[in-house]
PATORLUM-444443 format. One record per atom (N, C-alpha, C): x negated, y, z negated. Coordinates in pm, whole numbers, plus 32768, in hexadecimal, padded with zeros to 4 digits. Layout:
N
XYZ...
This chain:
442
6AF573417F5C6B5B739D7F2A6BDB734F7F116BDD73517E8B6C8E731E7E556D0873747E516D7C73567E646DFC73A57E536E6273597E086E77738E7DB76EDE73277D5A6F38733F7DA26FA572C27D92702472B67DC6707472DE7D957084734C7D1370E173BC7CB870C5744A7D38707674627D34706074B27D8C707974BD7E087045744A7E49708C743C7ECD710C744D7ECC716B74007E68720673FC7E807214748F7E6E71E274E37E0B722F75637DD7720475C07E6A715D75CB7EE5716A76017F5A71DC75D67FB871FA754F7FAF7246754B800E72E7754E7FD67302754F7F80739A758C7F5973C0761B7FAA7339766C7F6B7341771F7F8C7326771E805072DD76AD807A72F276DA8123735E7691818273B3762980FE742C760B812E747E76508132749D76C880A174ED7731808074AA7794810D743277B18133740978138193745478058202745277668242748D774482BB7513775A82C7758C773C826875E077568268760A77E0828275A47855828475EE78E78262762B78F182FD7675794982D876B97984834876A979FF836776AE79FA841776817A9B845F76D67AE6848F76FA7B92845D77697BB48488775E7BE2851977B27BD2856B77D17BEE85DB77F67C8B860677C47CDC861A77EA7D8B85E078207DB2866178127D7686F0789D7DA8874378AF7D54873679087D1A86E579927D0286B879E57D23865B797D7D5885F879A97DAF857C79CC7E2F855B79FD7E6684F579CC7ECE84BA79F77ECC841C79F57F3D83CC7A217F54834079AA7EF982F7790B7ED8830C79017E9182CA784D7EF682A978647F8482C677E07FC4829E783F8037823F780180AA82137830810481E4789C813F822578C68184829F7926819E830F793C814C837779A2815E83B679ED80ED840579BE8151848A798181BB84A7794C8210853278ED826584EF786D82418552780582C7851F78188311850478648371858D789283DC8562791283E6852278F0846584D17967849F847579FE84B884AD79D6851485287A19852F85767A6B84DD85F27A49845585D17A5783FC86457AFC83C586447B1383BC86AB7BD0838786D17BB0831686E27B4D82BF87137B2A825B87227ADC820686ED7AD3815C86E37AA080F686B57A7A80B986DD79CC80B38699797280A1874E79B18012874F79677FCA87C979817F6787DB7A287F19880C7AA87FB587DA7B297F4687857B8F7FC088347BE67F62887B7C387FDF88C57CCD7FDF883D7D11805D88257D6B807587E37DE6809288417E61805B87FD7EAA808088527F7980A187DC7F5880F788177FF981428794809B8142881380F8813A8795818A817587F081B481AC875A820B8232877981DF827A87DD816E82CF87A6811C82BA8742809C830B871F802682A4870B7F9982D487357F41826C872E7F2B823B86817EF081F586897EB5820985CC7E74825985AE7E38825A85397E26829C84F17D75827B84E77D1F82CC84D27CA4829D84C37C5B82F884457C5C82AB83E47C1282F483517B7982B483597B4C82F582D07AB382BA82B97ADA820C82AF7AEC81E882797B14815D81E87B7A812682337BDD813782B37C5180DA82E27C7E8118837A7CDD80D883967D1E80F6843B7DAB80DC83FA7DFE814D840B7EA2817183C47EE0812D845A7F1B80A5845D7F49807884E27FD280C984E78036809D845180B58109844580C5814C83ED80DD81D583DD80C582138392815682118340813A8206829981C981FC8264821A8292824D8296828C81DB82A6833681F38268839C819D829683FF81E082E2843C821282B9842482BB82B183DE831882A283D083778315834F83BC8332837B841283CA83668437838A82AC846E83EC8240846483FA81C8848183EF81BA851483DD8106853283EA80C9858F836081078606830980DF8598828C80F486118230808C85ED81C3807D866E818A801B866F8100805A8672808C7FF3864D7FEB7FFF86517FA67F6B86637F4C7F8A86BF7EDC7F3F86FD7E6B7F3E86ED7DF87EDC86BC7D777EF986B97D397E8A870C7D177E8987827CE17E0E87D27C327E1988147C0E7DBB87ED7B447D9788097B717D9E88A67B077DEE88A97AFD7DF0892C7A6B7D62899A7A457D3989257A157CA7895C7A417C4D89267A117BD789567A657B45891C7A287B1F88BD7A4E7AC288967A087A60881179E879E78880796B79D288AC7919799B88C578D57905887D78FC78D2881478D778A287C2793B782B87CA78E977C88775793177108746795D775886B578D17726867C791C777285F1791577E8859379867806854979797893853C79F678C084CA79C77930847A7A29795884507A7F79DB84447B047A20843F7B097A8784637B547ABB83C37B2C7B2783A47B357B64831E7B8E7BE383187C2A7BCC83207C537C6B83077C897C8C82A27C777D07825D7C9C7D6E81E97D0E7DD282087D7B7DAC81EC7DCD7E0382017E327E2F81837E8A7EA481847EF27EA381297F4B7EED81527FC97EAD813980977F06814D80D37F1A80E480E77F86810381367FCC80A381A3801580B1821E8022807D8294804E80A88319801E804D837A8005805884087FD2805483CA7F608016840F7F187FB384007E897F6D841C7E137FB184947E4C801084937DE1806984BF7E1F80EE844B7E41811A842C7E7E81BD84717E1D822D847C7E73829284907E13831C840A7E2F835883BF7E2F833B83267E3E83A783077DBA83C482757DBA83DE822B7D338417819A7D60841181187D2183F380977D12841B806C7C84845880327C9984E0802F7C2885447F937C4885487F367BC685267EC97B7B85397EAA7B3285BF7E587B7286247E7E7B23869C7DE17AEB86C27DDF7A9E86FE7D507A7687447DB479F087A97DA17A5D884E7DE27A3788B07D827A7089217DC67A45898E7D6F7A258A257DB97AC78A717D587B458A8A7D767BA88ACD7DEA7BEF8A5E7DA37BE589CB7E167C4189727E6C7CA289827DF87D4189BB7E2C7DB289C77EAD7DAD8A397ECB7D5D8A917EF77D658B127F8E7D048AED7F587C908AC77FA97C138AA780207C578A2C7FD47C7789D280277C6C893780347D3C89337FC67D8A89207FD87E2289147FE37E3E88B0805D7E7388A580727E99881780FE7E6987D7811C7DB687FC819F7D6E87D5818A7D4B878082027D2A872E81E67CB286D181F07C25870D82317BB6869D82287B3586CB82B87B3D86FB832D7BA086E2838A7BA386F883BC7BCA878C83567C248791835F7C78881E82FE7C7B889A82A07C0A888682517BE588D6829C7B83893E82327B8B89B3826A7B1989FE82267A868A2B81FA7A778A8F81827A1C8AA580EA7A298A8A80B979F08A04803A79F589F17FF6798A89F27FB6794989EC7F21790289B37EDA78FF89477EE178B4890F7E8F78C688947EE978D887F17E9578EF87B17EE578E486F07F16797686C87F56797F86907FB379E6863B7FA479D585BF7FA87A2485587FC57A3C84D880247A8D84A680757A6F847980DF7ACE848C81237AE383B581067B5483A181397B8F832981A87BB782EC82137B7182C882C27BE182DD830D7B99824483457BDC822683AE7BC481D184207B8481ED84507B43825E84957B12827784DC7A9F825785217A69821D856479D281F6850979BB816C84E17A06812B847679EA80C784AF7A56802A84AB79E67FB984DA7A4E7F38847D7A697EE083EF7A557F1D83867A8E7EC583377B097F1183627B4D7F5B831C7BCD7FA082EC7BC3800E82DA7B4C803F82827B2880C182327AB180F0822E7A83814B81EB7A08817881AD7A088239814479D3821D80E479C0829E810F795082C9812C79508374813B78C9839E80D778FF843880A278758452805B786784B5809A7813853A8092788B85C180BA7852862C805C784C86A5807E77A286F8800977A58775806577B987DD803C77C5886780A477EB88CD800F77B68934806A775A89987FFE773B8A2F7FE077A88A84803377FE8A6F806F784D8AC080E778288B11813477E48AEA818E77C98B3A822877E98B03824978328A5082B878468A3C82AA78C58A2482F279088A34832279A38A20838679E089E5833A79F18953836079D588C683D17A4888C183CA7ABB890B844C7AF788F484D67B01894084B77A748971853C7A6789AD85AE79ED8960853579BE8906855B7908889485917942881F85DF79308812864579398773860A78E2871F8607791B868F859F78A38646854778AD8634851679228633847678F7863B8442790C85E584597909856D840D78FF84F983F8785084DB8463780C85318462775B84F0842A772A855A83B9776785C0837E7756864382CB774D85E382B87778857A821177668531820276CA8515819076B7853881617630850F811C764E8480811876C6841E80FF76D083AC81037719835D8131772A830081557780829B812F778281F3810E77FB81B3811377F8813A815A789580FC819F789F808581C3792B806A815B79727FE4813D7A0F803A81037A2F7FC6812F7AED7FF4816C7B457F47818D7B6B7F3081197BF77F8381197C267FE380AB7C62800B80D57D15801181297D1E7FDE81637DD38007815A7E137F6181387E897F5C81247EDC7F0C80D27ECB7E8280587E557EAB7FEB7E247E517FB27E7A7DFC7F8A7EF97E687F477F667E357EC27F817E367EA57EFF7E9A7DFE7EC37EC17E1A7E737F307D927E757FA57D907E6A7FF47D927D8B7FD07DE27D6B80397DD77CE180507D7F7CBD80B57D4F7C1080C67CE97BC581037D4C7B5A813F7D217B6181C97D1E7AC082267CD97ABE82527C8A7A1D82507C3C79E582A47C58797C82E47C527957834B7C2A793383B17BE078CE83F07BBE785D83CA7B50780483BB7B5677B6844B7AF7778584747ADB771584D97A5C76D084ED7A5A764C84EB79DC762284E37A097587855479A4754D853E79A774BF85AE7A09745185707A23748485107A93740784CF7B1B7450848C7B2074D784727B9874DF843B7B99758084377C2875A684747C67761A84657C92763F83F47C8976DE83A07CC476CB831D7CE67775832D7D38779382CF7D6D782A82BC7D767836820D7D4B78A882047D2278AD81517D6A7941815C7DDB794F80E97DF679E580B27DE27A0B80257D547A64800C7D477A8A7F8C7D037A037F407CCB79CB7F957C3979647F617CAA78EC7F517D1678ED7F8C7D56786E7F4F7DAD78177FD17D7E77BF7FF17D8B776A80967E42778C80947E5977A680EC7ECD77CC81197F2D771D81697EE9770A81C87F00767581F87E89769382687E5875E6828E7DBC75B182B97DE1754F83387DA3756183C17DCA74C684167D407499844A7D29743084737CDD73C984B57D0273E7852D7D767404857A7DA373F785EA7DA47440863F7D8F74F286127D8E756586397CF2758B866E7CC9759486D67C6C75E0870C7C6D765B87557C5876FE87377C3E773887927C07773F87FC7C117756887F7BB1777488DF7B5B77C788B17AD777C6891F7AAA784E892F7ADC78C389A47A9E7953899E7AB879A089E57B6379B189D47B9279B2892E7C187A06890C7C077ABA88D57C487AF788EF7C157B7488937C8A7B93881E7C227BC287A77C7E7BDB87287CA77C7587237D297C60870C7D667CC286CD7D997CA286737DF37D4086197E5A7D5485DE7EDC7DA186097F3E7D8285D67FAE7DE2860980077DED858380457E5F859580C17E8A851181507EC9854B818F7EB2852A821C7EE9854B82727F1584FC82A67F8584C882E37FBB847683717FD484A083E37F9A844684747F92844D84D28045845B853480498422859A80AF840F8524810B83C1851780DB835184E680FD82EB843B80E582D383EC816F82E7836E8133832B831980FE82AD82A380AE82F1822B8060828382078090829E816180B1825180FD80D1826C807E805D825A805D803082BE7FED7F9782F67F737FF283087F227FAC82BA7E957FEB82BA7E3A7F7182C47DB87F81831C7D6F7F1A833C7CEA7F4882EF7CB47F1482947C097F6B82697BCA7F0F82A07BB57E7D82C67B737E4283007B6C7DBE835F7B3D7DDE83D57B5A7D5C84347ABB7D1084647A837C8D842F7A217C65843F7A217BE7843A79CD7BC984EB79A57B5684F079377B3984E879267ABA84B478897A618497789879D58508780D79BE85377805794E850C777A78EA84DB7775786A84BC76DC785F848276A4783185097612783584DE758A7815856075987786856675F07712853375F776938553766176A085C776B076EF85B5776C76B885FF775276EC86AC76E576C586CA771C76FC87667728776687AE7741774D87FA77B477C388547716781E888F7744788388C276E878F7890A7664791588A475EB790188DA758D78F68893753A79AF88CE758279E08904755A7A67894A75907AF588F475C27ADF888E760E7B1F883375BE7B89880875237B5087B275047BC187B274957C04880274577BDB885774277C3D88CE74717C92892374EA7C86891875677CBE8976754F7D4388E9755E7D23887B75827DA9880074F67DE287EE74847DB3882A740D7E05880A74087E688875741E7E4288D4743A7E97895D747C7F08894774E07F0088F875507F6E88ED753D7FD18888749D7F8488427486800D87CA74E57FB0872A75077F56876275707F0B86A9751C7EB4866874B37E93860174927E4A85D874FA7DD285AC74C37D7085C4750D7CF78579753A7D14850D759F7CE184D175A07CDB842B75A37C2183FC75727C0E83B175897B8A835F75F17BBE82EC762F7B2782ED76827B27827376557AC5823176597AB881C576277A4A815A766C7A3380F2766079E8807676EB79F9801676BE7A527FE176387A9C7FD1762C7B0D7F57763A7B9E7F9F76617B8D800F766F7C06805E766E7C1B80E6766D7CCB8138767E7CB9819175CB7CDE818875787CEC81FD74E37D1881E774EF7D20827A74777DA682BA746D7D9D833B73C57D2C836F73FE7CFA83D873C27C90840173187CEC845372C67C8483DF72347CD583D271C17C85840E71747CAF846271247C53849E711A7BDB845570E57BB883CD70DC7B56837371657ADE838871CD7B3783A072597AE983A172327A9583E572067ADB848E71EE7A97852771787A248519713F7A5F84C570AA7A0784A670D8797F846F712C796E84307183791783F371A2787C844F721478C9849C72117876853071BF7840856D71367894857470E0787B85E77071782A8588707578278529701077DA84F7705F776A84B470E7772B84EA70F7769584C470967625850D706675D084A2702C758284E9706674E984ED707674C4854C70B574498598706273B3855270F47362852070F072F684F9707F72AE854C7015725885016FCE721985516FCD7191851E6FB8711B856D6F8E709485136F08708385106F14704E84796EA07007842E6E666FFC848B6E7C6F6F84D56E046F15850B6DD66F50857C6DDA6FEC859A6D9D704E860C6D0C707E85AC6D26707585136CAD70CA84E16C54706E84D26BF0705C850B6B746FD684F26B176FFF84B96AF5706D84A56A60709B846D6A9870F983EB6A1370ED838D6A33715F82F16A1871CC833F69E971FA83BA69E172A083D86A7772CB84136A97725684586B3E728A84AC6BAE727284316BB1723C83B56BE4723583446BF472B583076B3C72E182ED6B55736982B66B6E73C582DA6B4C73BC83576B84742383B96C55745F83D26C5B73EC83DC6CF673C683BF6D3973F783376CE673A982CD6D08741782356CE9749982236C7874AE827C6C59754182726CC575C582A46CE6756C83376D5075AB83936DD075D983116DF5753482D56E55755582BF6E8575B9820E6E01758E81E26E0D7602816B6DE67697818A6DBC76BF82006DBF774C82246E457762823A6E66771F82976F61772582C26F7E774D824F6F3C76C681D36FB776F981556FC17784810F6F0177AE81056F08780E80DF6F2C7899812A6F31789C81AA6F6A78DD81FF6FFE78F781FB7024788E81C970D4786F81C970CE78D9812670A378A380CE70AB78C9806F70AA796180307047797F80AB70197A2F809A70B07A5780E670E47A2F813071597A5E818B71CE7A50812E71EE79F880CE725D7A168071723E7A75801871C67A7D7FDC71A87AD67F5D71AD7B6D7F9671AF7B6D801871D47BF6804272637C0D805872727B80808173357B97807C73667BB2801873497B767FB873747BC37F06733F7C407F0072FE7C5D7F2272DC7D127EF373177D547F28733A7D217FAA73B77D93800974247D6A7FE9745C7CDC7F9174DA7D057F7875047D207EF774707D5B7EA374627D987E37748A7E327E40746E7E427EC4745F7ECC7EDC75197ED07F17752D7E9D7F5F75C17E607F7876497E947F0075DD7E327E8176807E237E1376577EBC7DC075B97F057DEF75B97F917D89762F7FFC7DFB762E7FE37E6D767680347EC37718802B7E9477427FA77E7C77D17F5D7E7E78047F847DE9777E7FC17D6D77A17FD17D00779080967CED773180DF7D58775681467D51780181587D8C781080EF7DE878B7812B7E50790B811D7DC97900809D7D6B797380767D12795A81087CBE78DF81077CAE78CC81877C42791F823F7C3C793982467CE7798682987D277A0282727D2B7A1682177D207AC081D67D2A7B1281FF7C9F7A7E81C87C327AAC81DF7BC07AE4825D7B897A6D82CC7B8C7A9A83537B9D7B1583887BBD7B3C83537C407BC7837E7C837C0B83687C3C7C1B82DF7BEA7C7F82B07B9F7C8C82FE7B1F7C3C83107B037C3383737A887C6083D87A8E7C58843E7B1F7CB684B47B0E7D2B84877B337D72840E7B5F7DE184067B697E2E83DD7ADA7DDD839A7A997DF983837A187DFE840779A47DB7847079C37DB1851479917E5B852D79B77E79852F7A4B7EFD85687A977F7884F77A237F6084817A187FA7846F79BE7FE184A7792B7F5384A9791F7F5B84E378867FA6857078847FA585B778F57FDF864879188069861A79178075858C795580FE859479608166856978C080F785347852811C852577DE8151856C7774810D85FB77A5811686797773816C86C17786818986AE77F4820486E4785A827986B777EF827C861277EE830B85D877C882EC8612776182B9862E76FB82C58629767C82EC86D3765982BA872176BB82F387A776B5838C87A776CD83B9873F77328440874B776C848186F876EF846186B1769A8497865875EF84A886CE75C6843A873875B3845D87C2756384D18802755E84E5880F75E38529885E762585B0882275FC85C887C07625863B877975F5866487617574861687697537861F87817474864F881B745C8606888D74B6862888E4749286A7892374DD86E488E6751E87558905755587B388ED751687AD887874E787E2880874628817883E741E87A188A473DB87C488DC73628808892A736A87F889A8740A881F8A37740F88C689F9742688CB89727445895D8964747189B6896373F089638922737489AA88D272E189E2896D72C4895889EC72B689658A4D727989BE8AAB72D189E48AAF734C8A1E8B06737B8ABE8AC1735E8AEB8A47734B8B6889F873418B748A4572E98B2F8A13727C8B668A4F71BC8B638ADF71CC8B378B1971F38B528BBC720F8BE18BBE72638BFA8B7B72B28C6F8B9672F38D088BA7726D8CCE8B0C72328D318AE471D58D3C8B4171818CFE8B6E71268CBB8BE570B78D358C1F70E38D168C7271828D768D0671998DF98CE771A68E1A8C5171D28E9F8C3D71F38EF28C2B71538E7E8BE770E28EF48BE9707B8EE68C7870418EAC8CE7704A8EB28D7970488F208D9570778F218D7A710C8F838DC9714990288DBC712590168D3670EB90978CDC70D590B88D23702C90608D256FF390788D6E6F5090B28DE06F48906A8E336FAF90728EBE6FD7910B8EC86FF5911F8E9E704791BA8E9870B592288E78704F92218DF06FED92638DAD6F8992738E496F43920E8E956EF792478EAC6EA092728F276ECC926A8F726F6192DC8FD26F8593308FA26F8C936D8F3E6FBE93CF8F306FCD94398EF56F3794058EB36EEE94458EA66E6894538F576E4193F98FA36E4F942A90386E179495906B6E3B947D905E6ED2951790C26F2E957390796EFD955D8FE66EFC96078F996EC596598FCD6E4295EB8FB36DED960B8FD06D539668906C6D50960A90F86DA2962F915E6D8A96CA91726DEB96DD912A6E54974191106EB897BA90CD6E5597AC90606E01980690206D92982490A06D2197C290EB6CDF97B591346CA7982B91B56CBE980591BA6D3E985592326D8898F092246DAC990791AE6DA8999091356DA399D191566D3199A591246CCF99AF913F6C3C99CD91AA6C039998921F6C18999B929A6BEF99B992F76C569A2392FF6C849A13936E6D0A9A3894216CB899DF94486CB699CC94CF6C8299F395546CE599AA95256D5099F095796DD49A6595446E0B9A8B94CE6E029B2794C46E359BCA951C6E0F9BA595156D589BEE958F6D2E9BEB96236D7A9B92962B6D7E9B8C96EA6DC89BC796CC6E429BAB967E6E7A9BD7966E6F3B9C9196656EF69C8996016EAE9D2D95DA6E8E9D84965D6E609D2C96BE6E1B9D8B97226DD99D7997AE6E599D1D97A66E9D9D1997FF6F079D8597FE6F699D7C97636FB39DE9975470189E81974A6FBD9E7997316F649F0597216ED39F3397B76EFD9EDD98116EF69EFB98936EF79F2D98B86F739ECD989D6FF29F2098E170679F9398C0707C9FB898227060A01B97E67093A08298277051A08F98576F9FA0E298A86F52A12099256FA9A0AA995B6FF2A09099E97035A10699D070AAA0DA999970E0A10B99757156A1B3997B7137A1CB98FB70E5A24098FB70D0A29099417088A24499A2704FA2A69A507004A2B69AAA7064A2439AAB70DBA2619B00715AA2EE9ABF7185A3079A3271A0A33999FA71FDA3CE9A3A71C2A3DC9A397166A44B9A527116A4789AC17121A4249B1B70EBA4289B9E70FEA4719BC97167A4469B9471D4A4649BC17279A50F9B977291A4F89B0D724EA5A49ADE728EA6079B287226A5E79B64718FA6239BE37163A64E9C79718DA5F19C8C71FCA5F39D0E71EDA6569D0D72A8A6269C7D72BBA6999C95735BA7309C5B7326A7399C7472A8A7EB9C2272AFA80F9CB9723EA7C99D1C722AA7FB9DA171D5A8429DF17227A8AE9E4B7212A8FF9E807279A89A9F0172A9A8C39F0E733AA87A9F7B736DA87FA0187325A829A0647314A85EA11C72EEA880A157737EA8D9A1BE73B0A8BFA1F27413A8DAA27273CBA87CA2F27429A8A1A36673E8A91DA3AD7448
C-alpha cells in the first residue's frame, strides 16, 4: 500500500488545524449559546456570583445591564465574577461588551482576572480598588482625545491603588480606541500562551509581552462604574478557552459531565458541542515511534494500518465538525436574519418620521401664506380706512370754509340781537323821560 506525499501533507495540515482548536471552558463562561440563563425567568448566571450598588444588574436574554444608562439615575456600580478559577497555563478570555451614554462620560469598564476577585476587587474600579493580585483592564476616557483608551494594570498585591494619585501613569500598557456609542457590541481578548502575553481590541493587537505570565487559580471578572451622569455597560459575552496542548487542569471536563454540561469545542469554524467522536479524537492519538523498533513487514503494516485508521478516524471527526458548524453559521444567519427585520421596522419608524417633517414643511408653507394674505388684507383696510377718513374730513373743511365765506345765518342772529339792543335802548329812554316830566296831582 502506497500514499503519496500530496496527500499525506494535505491529512496532516487538517489534523494540525484539528490540534490547534480550542475548548470552551463553560463554568467560566456565558453569552456564548442562544441565552445567557436557561431559564427565562432567571436573576441569575449559572456558574457567574453578581454583585450591584445600589441595584444588582440587570439580566436579559442576549446580555447582563452592569449600569443601566438614563433615564436611570448615576453613580452606580456592576459586577459579574466566575465563581471558579481559571485553572489553566494557556488560555484565552473573550469579552463582548458595549457603552453607551454622554460622548464623553466619566464611567469606567474594568477587565479583571485576579486572586479572590469577588472579595478583593467587588464591584471597584481601578480607581477605587484597593489591594489586589493579579491584571486589570481598565476602559475610560480619560487623558485621551479620541473617545477612549485601554490600559493594562498588574498589582503583587502589595499597592492599594486607591489611595496612589496617578494612576492612570501607574499601566505598564496602553493603546486608545474610540469605544462609546459604536452602536455594536465591542471585543477583547485576552491571550496567554508559554511564550507571550497579548491583548487584541476588535481583531487588532492592542500591545503584546514576553514578560507577563498569569498565574493559575485567578478568577475573571468584569466591573462598570457609572459617573454624575449615568452609562449604560452591557456585557453579551464572557468566554474562556483554552487548547488541549497548553496545560493546566486536565479534570475540566469530567468535573462538567458530572454536572449535566457537555463540553463545548471551539474551533475556527465554530462553536460545536463536544461529541463522542471529538473524545475519540484524543484517545486515538497514536504515539511517535522509531523506525528501528519496526523489524518485520507484519509490525510495519500493522503500524500503517494503526495509523491510517487515526487518520481516517481524525478525518471523520472534522467532517462532522463542519456540519455542526454548518449548522452553527445557518443558526448565526437565521439570528442576523431577525436582526435584519428589526432594522427594517426601525427604518419604517423613520420613514414615519419623514412624513411627519414633510407635513410640518406644509404646514409652514401654509402658514406662510395665511400670514402674506392676512398682512395684505390688513393693508387693503387700512388704505380704505385712510381714503374713507381723508375724504370726510376734506368735506367738513371745505363746507366749514364755505360757511366762513358766506355766513347766511349770521345776518339774522346780527339783525335779531340789532333789534333787542334798539329795544332795549328806546325802553331805556323812555323811562329816564317820563321820570324828569312834572308830576299831575289832582
Amino acid at each position: 500500500m502506497r500514499v503519496s506525499s500530496s496527500s499525506l501533507a494535505c491529512t496532516w495540515g487538517l489534523l494540525v488545524g484539528a490540534a490547534q482548536a480550542q475548548f470552551l471552558v463553560t463554568e467560566l463562561s456565558f453569552g456564548f449559546g442562544n441565552r445567557i440563563s436557561p431559564d427565562h425567568n432567571a436573576k441569575t448566571v449559572p456558574h457567574f456570583e453578581l454583585q450591584g450598588s445600589p441595584y444588582q444588574p440587570e439580566i436579559l436574554s442576549n446580555k447582563v445591564i452592569l449600569t443601566p444608562g438614563a433615564p436611570a439615575p448615576g453613580n452606580q456600580r456592576g459586577a459579574v465574577w466566575s465563581e471558579r478559577t481559571l485553572d489553566y497555563q494557556h488560555w484565552m478570555t473573550d469579552v463582548d461588551f458595549r457603552v453607551s451614554g454622554p460622548e464623553r462620560g466619566g464611567g469606567n469598564l474594568n477587565i479583571w482576572i485576579v486572586k479572590d476577585g469577588p472579595a478583593a476587587v467587588g464591584t471597584s474600579s481601578i480607581y477605587t480598588v484597593g489591594k489586589f493580585e493579579g491584571l486589570a483592564l481598565v476602559l475610560d476616557t480619560s487623558r485621551t482625545r479620541v473617545g477612549g483608551t485601554l490600559r493594562g494594570y498588574l498589582n503583587d498585591g502589595t499597592k492599594e491603588y486607591k489611595a496612589l494619585t496617578g494612576v492612570d501613569s501607574l499601566s505598564f500598557a496602553q493603546c486608545e480606541y474610540p469605544y462609546r456609542n459604536l452602536g455594536r457590541p465591542s471585543q477583547i481578548k485576552v491571550h496567554q500562551t508559554d511564550r507571550l502575553f497579548s491583548v487584541e481590541i476588535d481583531g487588532h493587537l492592542c500591545f503584546s509581552s514576553e514578560d507577563i505570565i498569569i498565574p493559575s487559580g485567578y478568577r475573571v471578572g468584569v466591573t462598570a462604574a457609572s459617573a454624575d451622569v449615568p452609562d449604560s455597560a452591557e456585557i453579551f459575552k464572557l468566554v474562556v478557552m483554552h487548547n488541549n496542548g497548553g496545560g493546566g487542569s486536565q479534570q475540566q471536563a469530567p468535573v462538567a459531565g458530572e454536572e449535566g454540561h457537555a463540553p463545548v469545542r471551539i474551533s475556527r469554524s465554530g462553536i460545536s458541542e463536544d461529541t463522542p467522536d471529538s473524545r475519540a479524537y484524543e484517545k486515538d492519538n497514536i504515539p511517535d515511534a522509531d523506525a528501528n523498533t519496526i523489524t518485520s513487514s507484519t509490525a510495519q503494516f500493522a503500524d500503517l494500518h494503526n495509523r491510517l485508521q487515526s487518520i481516517n478516524h481524525h478525518l471523520s471527526t472534522i467532517f462532522r465538525q463542519v456540519a455542526t458548524s454548518d449548522q452553527v453559521g445557518e443558526q448565526r444567519h437565521e439570528e442576523v436574519s431577525i436582526q435584519l427585520g428589526q432594522l427594517k421596522g426601525l427604518l419604517s419608524k423613520l420613514d414615519r418620521l419623514d412624513n411627519i417633517e414633510d407635513k410640518l414643511e406644509k404646514m409652514e408653507r401654509d402658514m406662510r401664506s395665511l400670514h402674506n394674505e392676512l398682512r395684505s388684507t390688513v393693508t387693503a383696510a387700512e388704505s380704505s380706512v385712510k381714503y374713507h377718513v381723508a375724504g370726510h374730513l376734506d368735506g367738513h373743511h371745505e363746507r366749514l370754509a364755505d360757511t366762513l365765506k358766506h355766513p347766511g345765518h349770521m345776518r339774522l342772529i346780527l339783525v335779531v340781537v340789532g333789534g333787542q339792543i334798539l329795544l332795549a335802548a328806546t325802553y331805556l329812554v323812555y323811562k329816564r323821560r317820563k321820570a324828569n316830566s312834572p308830576k299831575k296831582f289832582l
